[in-house]
ROLOFI-69780 format. One record per residue (C-alpha): chain; x, y, z. Coordinates in Angstrom, 1 decimal. Layout:
# residues N
{"A",{X,Y,Z}} ...
//
This chain:
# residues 334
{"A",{0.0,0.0,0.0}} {"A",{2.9,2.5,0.9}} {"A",{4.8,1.4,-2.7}} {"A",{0.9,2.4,-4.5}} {"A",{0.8,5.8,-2.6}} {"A",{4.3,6.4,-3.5}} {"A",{3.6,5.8,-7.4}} {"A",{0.6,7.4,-7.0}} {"A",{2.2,11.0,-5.7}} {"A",{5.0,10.6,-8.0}} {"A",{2.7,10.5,-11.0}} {"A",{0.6,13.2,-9.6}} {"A",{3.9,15.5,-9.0}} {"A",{5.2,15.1,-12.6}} {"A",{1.7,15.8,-13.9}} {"A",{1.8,18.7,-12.3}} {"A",{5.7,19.6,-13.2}} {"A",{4.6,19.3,-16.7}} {"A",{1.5,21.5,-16.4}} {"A",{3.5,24.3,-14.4}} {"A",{6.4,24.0,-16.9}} {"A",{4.1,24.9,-19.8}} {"A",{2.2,27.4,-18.1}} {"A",{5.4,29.7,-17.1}} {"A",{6.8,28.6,-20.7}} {"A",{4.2,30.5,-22.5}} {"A",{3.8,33.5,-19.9}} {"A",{7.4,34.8,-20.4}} {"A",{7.8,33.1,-24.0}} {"A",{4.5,35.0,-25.4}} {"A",{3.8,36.9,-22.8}} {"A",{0.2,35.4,-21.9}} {"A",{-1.8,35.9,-18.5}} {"A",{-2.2,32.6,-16.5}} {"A",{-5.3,31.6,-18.2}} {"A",{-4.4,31.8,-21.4}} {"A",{-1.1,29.7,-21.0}} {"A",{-2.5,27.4,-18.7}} {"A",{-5.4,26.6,-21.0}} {"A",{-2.8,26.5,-24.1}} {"A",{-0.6,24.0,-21.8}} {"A",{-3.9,21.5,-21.1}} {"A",{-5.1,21.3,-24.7}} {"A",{-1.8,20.9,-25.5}} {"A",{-0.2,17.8,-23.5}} {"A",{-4.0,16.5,-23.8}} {"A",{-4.0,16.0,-27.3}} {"A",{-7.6,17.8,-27.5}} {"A",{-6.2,19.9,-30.7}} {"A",{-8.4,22.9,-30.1}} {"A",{-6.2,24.9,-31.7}} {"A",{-3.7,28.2,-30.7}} {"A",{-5.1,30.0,-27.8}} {"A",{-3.4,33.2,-29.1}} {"A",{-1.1,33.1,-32.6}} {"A",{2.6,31.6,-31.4}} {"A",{5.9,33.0,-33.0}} {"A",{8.8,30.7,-33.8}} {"A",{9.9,30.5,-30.0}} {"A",{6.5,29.5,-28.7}} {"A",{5.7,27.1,-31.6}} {"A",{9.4,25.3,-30.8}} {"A",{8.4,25.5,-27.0}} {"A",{5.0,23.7,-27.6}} {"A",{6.7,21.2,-29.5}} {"A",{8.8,20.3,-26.8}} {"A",{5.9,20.6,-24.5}} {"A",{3.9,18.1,-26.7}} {"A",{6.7,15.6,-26.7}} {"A",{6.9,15.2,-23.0}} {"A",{3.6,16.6,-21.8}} {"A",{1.7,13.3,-23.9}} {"A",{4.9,10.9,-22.5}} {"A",{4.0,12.2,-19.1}} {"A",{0.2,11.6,-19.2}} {"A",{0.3,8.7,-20.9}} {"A",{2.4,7.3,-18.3}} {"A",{-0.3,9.2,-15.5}} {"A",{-2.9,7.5,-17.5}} {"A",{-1.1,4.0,-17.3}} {"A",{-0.1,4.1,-13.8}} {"A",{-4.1,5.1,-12.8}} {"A",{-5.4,2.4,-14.5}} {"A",{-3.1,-0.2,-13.1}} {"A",{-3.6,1.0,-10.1}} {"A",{-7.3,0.7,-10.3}} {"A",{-7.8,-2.6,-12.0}} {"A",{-5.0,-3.9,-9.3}} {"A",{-7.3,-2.6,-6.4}} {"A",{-10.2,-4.4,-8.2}} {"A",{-8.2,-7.9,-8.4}} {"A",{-6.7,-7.3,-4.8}} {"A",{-10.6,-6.6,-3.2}} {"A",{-11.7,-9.8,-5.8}} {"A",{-9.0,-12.0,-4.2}} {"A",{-9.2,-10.6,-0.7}} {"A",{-13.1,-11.6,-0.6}} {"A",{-12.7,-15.1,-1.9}} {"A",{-10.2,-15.7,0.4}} {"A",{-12.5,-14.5,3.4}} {"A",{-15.2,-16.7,1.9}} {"A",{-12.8,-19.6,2.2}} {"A",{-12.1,-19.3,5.9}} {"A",{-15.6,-18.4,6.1}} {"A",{-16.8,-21.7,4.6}} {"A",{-14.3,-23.2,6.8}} {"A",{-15.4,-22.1,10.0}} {"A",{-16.5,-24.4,12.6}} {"A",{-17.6,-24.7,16.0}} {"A",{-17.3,-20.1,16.1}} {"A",{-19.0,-17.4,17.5}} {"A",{-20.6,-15.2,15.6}} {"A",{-20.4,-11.5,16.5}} {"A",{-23.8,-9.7,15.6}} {"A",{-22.2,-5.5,15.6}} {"A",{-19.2,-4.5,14.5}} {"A",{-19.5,-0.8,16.2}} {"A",{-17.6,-0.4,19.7}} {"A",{-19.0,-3.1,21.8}} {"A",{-18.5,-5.6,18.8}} {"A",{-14.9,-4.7,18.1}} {"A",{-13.5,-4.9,22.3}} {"A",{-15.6,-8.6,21.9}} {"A",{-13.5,-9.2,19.3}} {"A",{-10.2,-8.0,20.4}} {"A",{-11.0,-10.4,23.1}} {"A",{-11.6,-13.4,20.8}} {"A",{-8.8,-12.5,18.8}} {"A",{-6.9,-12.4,22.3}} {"A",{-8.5,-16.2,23.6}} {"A",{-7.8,-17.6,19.8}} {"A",{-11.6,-18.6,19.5}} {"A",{-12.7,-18.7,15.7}} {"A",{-15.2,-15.8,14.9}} {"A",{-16.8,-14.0,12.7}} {"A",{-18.5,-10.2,12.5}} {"A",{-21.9,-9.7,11.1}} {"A",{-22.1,-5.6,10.6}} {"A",{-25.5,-4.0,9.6}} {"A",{-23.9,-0.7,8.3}} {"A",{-21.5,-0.2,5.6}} {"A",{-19.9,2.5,6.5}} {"A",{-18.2,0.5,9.4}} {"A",{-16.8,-2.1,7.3}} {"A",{-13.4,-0.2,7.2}} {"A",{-13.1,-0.1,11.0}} {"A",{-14.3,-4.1,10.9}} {"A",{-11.5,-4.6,8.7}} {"A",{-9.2,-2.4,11.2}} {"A",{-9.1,-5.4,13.1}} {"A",{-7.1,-7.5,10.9}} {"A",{-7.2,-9.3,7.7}} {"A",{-7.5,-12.7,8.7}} {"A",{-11.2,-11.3,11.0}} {"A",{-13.9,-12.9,8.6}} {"A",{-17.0,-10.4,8.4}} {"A",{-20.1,-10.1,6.3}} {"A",{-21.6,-7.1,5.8}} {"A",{-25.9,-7.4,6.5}} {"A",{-28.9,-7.8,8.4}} {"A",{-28.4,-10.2,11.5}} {"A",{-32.1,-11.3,11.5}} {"A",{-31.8,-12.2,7.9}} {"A",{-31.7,-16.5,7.4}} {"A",{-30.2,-16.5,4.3}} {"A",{-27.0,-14.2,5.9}} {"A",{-27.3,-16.2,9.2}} {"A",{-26.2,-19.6,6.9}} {"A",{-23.4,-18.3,5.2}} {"A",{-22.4,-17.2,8.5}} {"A",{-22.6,-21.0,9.8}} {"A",{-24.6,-20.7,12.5}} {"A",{-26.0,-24.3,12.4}} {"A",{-22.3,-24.9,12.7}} {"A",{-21.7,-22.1,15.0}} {"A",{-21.3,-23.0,18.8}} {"A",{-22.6,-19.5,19.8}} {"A",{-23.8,-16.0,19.5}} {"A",{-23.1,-12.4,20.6}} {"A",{-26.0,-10.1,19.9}} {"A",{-24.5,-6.6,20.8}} {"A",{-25.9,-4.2,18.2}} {"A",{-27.3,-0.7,19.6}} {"A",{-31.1,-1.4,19.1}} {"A",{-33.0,-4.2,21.0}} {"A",{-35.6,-4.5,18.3}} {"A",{-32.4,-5.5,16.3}} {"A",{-30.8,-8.3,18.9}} {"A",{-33.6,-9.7,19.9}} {"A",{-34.7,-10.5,15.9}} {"A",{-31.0,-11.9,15.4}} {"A",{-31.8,-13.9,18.2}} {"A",{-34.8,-15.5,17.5}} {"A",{-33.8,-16.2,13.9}} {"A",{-30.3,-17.6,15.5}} {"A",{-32.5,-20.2,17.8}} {"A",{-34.5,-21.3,15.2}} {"A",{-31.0,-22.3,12.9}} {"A",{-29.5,-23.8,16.2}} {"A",{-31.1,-24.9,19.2}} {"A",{-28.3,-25.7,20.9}} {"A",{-26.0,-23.1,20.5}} {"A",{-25.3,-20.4,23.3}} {"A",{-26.9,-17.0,22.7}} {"A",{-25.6,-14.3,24.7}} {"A",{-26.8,-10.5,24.4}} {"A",{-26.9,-7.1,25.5}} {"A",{-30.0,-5.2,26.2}} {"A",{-30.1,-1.3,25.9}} {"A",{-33.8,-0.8,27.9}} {"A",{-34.1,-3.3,31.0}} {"A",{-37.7,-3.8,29.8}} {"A",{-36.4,-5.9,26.7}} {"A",{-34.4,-8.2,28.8}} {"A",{-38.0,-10.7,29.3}} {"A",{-38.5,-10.5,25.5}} {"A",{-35.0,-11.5,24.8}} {"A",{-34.4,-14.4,26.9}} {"A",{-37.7,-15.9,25.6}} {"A",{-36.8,-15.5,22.1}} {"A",{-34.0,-18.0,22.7}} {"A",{-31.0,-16.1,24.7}} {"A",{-29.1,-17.8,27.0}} {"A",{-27.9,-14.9,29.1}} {"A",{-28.7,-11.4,28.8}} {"A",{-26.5,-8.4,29.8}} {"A",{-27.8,-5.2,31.2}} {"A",{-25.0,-2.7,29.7}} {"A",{-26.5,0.0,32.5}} {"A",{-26.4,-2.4,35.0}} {"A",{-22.4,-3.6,34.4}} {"A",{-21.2,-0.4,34.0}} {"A",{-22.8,0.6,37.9}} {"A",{-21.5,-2.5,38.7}} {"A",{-18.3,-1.7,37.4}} {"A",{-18.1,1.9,38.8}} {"A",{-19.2,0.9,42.2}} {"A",{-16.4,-1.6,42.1}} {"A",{-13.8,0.5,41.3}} {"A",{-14.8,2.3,44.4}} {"A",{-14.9,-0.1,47.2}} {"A",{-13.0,-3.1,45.7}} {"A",{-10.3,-1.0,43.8}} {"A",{-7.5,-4.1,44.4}} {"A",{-10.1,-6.8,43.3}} {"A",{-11.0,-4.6,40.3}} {"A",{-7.3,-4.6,39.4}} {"A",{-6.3,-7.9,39.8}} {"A",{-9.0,-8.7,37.4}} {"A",{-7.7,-6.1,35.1}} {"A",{-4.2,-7.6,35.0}} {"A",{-5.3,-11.3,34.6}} {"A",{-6.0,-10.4,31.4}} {"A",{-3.3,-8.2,30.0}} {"A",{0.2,-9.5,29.4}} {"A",{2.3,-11.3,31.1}} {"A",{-0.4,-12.8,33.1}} {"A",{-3.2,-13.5,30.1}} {"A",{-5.2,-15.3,32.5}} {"A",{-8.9,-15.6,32.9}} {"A",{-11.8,-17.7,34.4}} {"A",{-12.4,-21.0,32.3}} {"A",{-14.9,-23.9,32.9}} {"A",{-13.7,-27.2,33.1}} {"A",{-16.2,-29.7,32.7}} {"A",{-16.0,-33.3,34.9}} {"A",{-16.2,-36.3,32.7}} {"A",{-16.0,-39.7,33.2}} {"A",{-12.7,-39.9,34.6}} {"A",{-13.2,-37.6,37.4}} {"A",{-16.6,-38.4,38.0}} {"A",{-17.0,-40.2,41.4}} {"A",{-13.5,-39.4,42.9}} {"A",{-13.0,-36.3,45.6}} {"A",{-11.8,-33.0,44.2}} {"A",{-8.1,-33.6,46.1}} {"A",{-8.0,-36.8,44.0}} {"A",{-7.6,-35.1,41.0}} {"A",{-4.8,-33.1,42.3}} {"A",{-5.4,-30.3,39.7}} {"A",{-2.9,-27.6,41.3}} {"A",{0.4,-29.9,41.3}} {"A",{-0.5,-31.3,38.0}} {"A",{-2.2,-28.0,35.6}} {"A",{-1.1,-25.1,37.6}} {"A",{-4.8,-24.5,38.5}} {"A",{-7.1,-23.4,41.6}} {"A",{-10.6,-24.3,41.5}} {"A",{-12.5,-21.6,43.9}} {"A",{-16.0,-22.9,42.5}} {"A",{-18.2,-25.8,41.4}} {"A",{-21.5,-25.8,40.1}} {"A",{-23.6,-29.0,40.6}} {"A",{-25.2,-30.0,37.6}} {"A",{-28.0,-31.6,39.2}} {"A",{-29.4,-27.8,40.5}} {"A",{-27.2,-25.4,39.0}} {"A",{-26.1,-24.2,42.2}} {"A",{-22.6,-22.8,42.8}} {"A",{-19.9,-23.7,45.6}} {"A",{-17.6,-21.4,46.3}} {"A",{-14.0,-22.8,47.6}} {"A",{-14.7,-26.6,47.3}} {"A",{-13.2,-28.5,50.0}} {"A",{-10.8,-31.0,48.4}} {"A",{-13.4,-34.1,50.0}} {"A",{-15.8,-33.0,47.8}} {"A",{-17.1,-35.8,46.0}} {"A",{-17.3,-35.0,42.3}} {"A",{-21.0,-35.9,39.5}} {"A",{-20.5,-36.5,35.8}} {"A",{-21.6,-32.9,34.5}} {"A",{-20.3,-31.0,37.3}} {"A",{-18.3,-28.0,36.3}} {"A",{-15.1,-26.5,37.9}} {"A",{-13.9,-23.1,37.8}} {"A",{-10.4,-22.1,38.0}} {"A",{-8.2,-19.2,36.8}} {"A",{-5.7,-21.0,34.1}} {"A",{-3.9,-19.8,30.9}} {"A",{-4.6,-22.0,27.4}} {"A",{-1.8,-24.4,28.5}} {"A",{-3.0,-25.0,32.2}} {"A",{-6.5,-24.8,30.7}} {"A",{-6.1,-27.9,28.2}} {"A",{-4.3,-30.1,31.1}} {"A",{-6.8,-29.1,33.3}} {"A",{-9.8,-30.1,31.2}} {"A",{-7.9,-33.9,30.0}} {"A",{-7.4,-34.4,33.5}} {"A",{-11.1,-33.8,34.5}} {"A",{-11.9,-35.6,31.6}} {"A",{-9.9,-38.3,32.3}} {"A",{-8.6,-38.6,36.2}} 
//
């Protein structure tokens, strides 16, 4: 792109060499005000052959000779160099977009971001971060070159979230969830009923503007629904009395920590053995400070290591990828 500006100004600065040239040329050759010679100059090194502004005496006639030779080298050139540049940016845009359909048609077990203004792009900075497979849905045009701001491997389509035909090629039957965060309820909460219907068992996750809209939304099909109002007081209120907590937060998920809370799901091989059994810490690097029972959903907070663990049960620990994937096979597996 820098080597195509470059071109671009140099073409533009001998273009206008060539038309300044002329235009002083015939002012102190012929003596002609600015108009005049800079008219003569134009039809000239254009070709249009409208004929002598003024009559030219030998000197001018020699001087528009010479002007002709290089004025018509120069714009052909500017003319070359304008169309290569434009049928390149048409091939580039033509390759660019079948290669995004590829990875598109690839994709697999993603989340699909529905809003690709503020909220949608920190989501995906976040993704990007985590290394989960996603892709952008973005209603208005005029955003697609801040969509595309955040990289050029980010898939995106540009469209109506609610739409089934759009909702396909984004794979959500494939799709293993859903972030409806676009500025307009009306608009979420149609994404998310036409998401449910193309995958029943995906997660759906959204953010309500008006707290009114949260009923409508989780009976349309989401999973969870976020109150933006509500986490931001949440948020401010925290910063004030649990400033430390806040932080520690904060820094889990900045570098050279990049840590964060993960789920780790008891299977077969952990089923039936006490929590200490599995001895997570001295074999992942992980802490589990909560449990949820999968028989009612409740939450334990600080497990005692006795604890006697279900099939379906789910951990919760602070872990990076690495101490994540050990943690999970070892759940998994005992």
């Amino acid at each position: 792109m820098v080597g195509v500006r470059r071109r671009l100004v140099q073409v533009t600065a001998l273009v206008a060499a060539v038309t300044a040239f002329g235009t002083a040329g015939y002012m102190l050759l012929e003596g002609w005000s600015f108009l005049d010679a800079l008219f003569m100059t134009v039809i000239t090194v254009a070709t249009i052959g409208y004929g002598e502004t003024r009559p030219l005496d030998s000197s001018g006639r020699w001087f528009t000779i010479a002007l002709i030779v290089g004025g018509i080298g120069v714009f052909t050139y500017a003319v070359s160099e304008l169309a290569a540049f434009l049928v390149g940016e048409q091939l580039t845009d033509a390759w660019g977009r079948r290669r995004m359909e590829r990875r598109i048609a690839a994709l697999t077990d993603h989340v699909i971001v529905c809003g690709g203004g503020d909220t949608g792009r920190h989501i995906a900075a976040e993704l990007l971060e985590t290394g989960t497979p996603f892709l952008i849905v973005e209603l208005d045009p005029s955003r697609e070159a801040q969509v595309r701001a955040l990289g050029p491997e980010v898939p995106y389509l540009i469209g109506d979230a609610s739409d089934t035909d759009l909702l396909i090629h984004a794979r959500v039957p494939q799709a293993k969830g859903l972030i409806a965060c676009m500025p307009s309820d009306k608009d979420n909460l149609f994404a998310v009923i036409a998401a449910r219907e193309l995958n029943p068992t995906m997660r759906i996750v959204t953010r309500v503007v008006a707290d009114s809209a949260a009923p409508k939304l989780s009976r349309a099909g989401a999973d969870s629904v976020v109150l933006s109002r509500k986490i931001s007081a949440l948020r401010l209120s925290a910063e004030m009395l649990r400033p430390y907590g806040v932080g520690v937060l904060d820094a889990m998920l900045h570098p050279p920590y990049s840590m964060w809370f993960h789920e780790i799901p008891v299977g077969p091989g952990g089923a039936g053995q006490p929590l200490g059994a599995l001895r997570l810490q001295e074999r992942s690097g992980v802490v589990v400070f909560a449990l949820q029972e999968v028989e009612t959903g409740q939450f334990a907070f600080n497990p005692p290591l006795d604890r006697v663990l279900s099939l379906g049960d789910t951990l919760v620990g602070c872990a990076n990828a690495t101490q994540l994937a050990a943690a999970r096979r070892i759940a998994q597996e005992g």
